[in-house]
C-alpha positions as CSV (number, residue, x, y, z in Angstrom):
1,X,-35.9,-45.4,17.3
2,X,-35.5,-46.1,13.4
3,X,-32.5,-47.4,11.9
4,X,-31.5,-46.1,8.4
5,X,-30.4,-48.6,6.3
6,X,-27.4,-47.1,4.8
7,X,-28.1,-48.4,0.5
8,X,-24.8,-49.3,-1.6
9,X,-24.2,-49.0,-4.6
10,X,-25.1,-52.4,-5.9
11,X,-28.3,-51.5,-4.5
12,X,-29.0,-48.3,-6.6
13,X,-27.3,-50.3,-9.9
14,X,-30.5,-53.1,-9.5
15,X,-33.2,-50.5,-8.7
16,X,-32.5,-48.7,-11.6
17,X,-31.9,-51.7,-13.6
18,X,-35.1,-52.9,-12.5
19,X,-36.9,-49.8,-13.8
20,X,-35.3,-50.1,-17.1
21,X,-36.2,-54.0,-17.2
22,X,-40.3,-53.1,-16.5
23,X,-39.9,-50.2,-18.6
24,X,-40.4,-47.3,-15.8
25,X,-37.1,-46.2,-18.2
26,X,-38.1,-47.1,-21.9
27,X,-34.9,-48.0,-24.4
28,X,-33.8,-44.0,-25.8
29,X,-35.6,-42.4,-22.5
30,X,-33.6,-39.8,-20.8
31,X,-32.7,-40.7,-16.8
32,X,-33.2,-38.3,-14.2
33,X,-30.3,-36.2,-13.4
34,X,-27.6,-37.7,-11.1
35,X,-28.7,-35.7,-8.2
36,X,-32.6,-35.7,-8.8
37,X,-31.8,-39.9,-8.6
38,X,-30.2,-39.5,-5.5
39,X,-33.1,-37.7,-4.0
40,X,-35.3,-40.1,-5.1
41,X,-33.6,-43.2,-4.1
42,X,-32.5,-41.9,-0.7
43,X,-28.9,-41.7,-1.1
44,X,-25.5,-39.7,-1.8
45,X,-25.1,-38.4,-5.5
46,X,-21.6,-40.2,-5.1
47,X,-23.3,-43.6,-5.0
48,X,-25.5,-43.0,-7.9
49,X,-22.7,-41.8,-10.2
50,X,-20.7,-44.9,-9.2
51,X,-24.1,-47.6,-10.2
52,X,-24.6,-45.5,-13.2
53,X,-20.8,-46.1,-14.1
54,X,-21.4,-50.0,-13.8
55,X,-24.6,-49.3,-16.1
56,X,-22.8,-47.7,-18.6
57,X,-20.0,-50.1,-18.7
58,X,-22.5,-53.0,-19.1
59,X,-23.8,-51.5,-22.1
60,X,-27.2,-51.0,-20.6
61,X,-27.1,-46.3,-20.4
62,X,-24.8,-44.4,-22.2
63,X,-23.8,-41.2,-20.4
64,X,-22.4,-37.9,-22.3
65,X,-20.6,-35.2,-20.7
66,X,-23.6,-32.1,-20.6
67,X,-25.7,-34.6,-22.9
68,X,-27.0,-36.4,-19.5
69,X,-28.1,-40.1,-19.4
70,X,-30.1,-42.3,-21.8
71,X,-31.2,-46.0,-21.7
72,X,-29.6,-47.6,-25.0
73,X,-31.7,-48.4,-27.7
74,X,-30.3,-51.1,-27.9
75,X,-27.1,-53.1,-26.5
76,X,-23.7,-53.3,-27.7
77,X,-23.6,-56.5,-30.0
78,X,-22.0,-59.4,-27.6
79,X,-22.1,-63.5,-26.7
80,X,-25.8,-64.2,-25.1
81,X,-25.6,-67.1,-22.7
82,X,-29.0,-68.5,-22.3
83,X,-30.1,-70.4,-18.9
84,X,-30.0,-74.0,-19.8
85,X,-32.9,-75.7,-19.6
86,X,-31.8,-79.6,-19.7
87,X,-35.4,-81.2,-20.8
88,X,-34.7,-78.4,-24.2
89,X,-31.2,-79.5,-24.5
90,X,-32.0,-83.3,-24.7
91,X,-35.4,-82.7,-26.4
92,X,-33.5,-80.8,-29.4
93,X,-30.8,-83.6,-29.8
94,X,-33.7,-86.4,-29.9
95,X,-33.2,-88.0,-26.4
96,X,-36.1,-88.8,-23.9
97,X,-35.4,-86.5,-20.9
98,X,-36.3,-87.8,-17.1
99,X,-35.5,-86.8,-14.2
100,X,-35.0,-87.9,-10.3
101,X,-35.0,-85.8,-7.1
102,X,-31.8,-86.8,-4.8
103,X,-32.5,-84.9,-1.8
104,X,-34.4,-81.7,-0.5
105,X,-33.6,-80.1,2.9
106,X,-33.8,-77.1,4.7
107,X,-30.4,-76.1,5.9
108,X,-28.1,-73.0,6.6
109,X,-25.4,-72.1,4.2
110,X,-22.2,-72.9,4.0
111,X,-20.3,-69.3,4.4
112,X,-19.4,-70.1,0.3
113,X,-22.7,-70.1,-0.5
114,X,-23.6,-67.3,1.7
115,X,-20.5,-65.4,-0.4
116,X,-22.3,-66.2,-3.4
117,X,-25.3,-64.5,-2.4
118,X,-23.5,-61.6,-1.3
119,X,-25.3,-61.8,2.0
120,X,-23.4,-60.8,5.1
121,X,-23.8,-63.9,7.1
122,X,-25.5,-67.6,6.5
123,X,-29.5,-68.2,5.8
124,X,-31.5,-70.5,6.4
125,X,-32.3,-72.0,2.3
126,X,-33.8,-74.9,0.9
127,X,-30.9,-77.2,-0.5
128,X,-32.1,-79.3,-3.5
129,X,-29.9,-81.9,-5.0
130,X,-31.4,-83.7,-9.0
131,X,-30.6,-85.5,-11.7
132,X,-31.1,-84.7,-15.2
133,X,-31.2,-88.1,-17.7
134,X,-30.9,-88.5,-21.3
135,X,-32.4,-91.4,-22.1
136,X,-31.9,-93.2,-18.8
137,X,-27.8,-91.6,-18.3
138,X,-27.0,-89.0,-16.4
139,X,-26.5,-85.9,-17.8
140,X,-26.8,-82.9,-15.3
141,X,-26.4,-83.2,-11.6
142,X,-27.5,-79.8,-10.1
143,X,-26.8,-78.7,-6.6
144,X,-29.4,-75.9,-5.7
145,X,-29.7,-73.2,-2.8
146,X,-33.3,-71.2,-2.8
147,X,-33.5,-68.6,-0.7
148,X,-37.2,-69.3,0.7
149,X,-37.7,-65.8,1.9
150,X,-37.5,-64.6,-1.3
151,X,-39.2,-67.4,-3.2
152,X,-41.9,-68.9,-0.1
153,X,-43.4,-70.5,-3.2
154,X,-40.7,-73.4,-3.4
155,X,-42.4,-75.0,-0.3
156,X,-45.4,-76.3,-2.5
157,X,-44.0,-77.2,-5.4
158,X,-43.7,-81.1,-6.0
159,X,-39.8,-81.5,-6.8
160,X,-40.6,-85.4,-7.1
161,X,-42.2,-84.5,-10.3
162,X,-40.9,-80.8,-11.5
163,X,-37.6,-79.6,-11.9
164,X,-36.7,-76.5,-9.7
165,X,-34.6,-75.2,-12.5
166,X,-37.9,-75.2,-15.1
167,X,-40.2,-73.9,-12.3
168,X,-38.0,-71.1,-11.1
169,X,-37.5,-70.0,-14.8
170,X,-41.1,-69.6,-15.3
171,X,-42.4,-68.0,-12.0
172,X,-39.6,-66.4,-10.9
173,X,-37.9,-63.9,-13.1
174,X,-34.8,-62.2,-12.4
175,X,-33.1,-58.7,-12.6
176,X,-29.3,-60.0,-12.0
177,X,-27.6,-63.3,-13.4
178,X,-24.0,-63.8,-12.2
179,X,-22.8,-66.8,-14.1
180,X,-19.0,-68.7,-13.9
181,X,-17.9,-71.5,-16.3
182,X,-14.9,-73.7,-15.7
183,X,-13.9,-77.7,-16.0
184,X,-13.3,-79.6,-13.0
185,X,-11.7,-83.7,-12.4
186,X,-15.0,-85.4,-10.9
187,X,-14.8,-86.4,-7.0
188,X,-16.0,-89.8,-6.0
189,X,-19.7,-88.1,-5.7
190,X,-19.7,-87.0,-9.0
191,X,-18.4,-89.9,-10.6
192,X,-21.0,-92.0,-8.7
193,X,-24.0,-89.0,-9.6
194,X,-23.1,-89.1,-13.5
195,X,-21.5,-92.7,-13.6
196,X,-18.3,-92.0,-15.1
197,X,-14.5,-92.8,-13.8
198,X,-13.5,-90.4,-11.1
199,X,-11.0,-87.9,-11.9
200,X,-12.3,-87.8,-15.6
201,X,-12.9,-83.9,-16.8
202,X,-16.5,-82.5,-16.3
203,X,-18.3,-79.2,-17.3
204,X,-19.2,-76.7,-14.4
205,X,-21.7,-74.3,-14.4
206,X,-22.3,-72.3,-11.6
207,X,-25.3,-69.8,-11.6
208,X,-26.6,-67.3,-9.2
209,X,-29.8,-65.3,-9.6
210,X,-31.0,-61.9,-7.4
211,X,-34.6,-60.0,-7.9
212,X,-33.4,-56.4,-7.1
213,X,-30.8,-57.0,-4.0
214,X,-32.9,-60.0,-2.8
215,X,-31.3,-63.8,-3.4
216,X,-33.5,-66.4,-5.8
217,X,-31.3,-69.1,-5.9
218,X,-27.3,-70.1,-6.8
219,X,-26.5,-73.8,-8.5
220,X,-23.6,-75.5,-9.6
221,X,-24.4,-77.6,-12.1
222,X,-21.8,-80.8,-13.1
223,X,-22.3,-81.9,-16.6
224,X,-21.8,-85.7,-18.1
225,X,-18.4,-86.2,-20.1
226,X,-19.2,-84.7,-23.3
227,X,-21.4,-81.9,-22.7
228,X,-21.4,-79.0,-24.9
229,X,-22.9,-75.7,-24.1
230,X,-23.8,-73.4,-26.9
231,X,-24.2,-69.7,-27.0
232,X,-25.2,-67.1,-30.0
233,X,-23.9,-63.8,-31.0
């Protein structure tokens, strides 16, 4: 017997983002009609009118009444948030960068991490914990899921020696970035990982990556007192 596997709307929003991002759908190219989409992709016209309403809103089609749907030339003007890459970051203020694997595991994830991914239950992922230095301090401790069935390649890389963040940026490129700033009073764990007081304020980034509906990886990463994190408009 063959089970249908019933696609969302989430899943139609990423395949057609993911055409538009390898240029099956150039910038000022015309989209198939709603209907002609939902033939194509296998589901109800319903579901592709509600990704293409999440497209539009982001700024990446623009959709006229009897005008149809085009891929923007270009995107509203707005805040870019770059992926922070901390060997750049101390490299551009003049500091000596280094860097020191705390732990790698297999393990199944917690059900917040699971959440995260927007997966329906817990996987089995690859849990890597690191320190970034600036000249010999701590300066970023990350906290990293990857979701091995997604990226089997993690298995041979050397983490002793190469950042996941650095090596996931450069052989694993991404369709979706879900991304959450906020400030939180370091734990005893953090305080001991950066080597500050417990309780003072530190810099949270948390950062969660997808290829099309498939999980890459999610990380929170807990910044030193005084970080800053810079964007450009």
């Amino acid at each position: 017997m063959t089970v249908t596997t019933r696609k969302s709307w989430k899943d139609i929003r990423d395949e057609i983002h993911s055409r538009i991002l390898n240029a099956t759908y150039a910038p000022g190219d015309k989209l198939p009609r709603d209907e002609d989409m939902a033939e194509d992709l296998g589901c109800s016209r319903a579901t592709v009118q509600r990704a293409m309403q999440e497209l539009s809103d982001s700024g990446i089609i623009e959709r006229r009444r009897k005008g149809g749907t085009t891929v923007r030339r270009s995107p509203p003007t707005r805040a870019t948030l770059d992926i922070p890459v901390a060997r750049k970051e101390v490299e551009q203020k003049g500091g000596v960068y280094g860097y020191q694997l705390v732990s790698r595991a297999m393990a199944e994830t917690p059900l917040q991490i699971a959440a995260r991914f927007e997966l329906p239950t817990p996987e089995l992922m690859l849990r890597i914990e690191a320190l970034h230095l600036a000249d010999r301090r701590p300066y970023i401790y990350e906290d990293r899921w990857v979701c091995t069935r997604t990226v089997p390649e993690i298995a041979n890389v050397d983490l002793e020696h190469e950042n996941a963040n650095e090596w996931l940026l450069h052989n694993k490129p991404y369709s979706r970035c879900d991304i959450r700033l906020y400030a939180i009073k370091a734990s005893d764990y953090y305080a001991e990982m950066l080597d500050t007081a417990p309780g003072e304020a530190l810099f949270v980034t948390e950062r969660t990556t997808w290829i099309g509906t498939d999980p890459i990886t999610s990380v929170i990463s807990v910044a030193a007192p005084g970080y800053e994190l810079q964007t450009r408009i």
